[in-house]
C-alpha positions in Angstrom: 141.2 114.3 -43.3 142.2 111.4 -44.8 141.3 109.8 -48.1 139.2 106.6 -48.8 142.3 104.9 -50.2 144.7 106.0 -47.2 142.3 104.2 -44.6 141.6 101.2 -47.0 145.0 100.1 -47.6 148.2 100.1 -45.9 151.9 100.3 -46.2 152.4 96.9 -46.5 149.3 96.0 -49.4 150.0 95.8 -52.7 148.2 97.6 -55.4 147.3 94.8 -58.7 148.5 97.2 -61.7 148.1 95.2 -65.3 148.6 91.6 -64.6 151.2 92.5 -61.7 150.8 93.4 -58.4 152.5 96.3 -57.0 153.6 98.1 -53.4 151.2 100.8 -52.5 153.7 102.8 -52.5 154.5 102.9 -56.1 151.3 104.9 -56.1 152.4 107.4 -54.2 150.5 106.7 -51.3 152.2 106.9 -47.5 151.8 106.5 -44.3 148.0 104.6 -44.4 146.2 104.1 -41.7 146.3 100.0 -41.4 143.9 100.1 -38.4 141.1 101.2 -40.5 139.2 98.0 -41.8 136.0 98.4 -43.7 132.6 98.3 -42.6 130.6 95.2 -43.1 127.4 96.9 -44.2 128.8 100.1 -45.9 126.8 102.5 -46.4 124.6 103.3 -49.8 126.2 106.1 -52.3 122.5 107.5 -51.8 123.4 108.2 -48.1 126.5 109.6 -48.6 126.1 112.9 -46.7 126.7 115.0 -49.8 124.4 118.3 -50.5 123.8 116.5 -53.7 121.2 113.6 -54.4 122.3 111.0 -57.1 119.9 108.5 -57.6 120.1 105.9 -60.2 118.3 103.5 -61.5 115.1 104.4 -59.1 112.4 101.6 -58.5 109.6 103.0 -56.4 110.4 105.5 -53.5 113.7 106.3 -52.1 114.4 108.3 -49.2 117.7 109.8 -48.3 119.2 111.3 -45.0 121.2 114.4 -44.7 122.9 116.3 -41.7 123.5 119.7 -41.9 125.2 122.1 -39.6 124.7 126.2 -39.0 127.6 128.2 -39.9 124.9 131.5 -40.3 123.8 133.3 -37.6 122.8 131.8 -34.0 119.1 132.4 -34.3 118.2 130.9 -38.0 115.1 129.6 -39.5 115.6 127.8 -42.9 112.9 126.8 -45.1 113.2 124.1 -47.9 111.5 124.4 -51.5 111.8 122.2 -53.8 112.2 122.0 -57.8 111.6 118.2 -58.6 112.8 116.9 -61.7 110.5 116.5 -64.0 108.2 113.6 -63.9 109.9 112.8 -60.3 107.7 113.6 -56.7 110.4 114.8 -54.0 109.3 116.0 -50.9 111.8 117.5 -47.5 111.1 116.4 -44.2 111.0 118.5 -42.1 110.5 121.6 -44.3 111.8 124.2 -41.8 115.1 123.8 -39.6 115.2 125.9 -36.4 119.0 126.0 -35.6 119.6 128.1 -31.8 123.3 128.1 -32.2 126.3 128.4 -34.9 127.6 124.7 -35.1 124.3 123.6 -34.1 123.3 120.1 -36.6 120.1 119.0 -38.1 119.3 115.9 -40.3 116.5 116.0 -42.8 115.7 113.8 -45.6 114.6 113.4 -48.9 112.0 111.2 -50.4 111.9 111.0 -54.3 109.4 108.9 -56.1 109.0 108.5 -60.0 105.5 109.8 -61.3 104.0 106.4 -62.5 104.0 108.1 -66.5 107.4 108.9 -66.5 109.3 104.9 -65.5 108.1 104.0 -69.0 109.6 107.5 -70.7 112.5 107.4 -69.7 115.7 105.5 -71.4 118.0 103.8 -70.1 121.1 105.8 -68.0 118.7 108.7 -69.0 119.2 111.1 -65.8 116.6 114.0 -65.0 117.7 117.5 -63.4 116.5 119.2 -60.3 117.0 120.8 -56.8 116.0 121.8 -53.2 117.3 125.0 -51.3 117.3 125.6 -48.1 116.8 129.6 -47.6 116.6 132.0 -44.4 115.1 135.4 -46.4 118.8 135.9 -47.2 121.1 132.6 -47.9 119.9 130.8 -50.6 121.7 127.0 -50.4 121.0 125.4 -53.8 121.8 121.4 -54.3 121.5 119.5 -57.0 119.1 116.2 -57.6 119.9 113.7 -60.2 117.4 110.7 -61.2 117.5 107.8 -63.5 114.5 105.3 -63.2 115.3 101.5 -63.6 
């Protein structure tokens, strides 16, 4: 796999370091990719297929997508609970994932909406703490979520 920088630049770019720019090389870097050019509508850091939900600065509702793939068992059920962070609504959709095969990949997402006490509570930068696991009666797959109102 190849890093963000790696596909960004290439041999030939230079990096600006102080008031100077340098060769990308200096940096250690070789052998980018040049024919890799950035999207024009990147994606959000929201939808970043991490387990983990980082949500800043939160005005309203946000939903999030997620893809996961089986590595258990060919035959799993998983079931999705919740522990919100307080003064925060999340809710997983679907709440159960039927996977028929290892390898097998299922998206879901995540809808978190501030509780309409808690915008004014909060400071600002002021994150609150909670989770969702997905668990089969045996795995338990904890992820962290992470919420900061505007």
């Amino acid at each position: 796999m190849k890093s963000a920088i790696q596909r960004i630049l290439s041999n030939s770019d230079r990096v600006i370091s102080g008031q100077q720019k340098q060769p990308i090389q200096d940096y250690g870097i070789k052998n980018a990719d040049s024919s890799f050019s950035c999207p024009e509508n990147p994606p959000r850091p929201v939808n970043l297929n991490y387990p983990s939900v980082a949500i800043p600065n939160l005005k309203g509702t946000v939903t999030v997508q997620r893809t996961v793939t089986n590595v258990g068992s060919s035959r799993s059920v998983y079931f999705a609970s919740v522990k919100p962070p307080a003064g925060f609504k999340v809710e997983i959709w679907p709440p159960i994932l039927f996977f028929h095969s290892v390898g097998q990949k299922k998206k879901f997402s995540i809808t978190v909406k501030a509780n309409s006490e808690m915008v004014g509570k909060m400071e600002m930068d002021e994150y609150a703490f909670g989770w969702y696991t997905w668990f089969d009666g045996i795995h338990n797959v904890r992820s962290p979520i992470a919420v900061s109102v505007a």
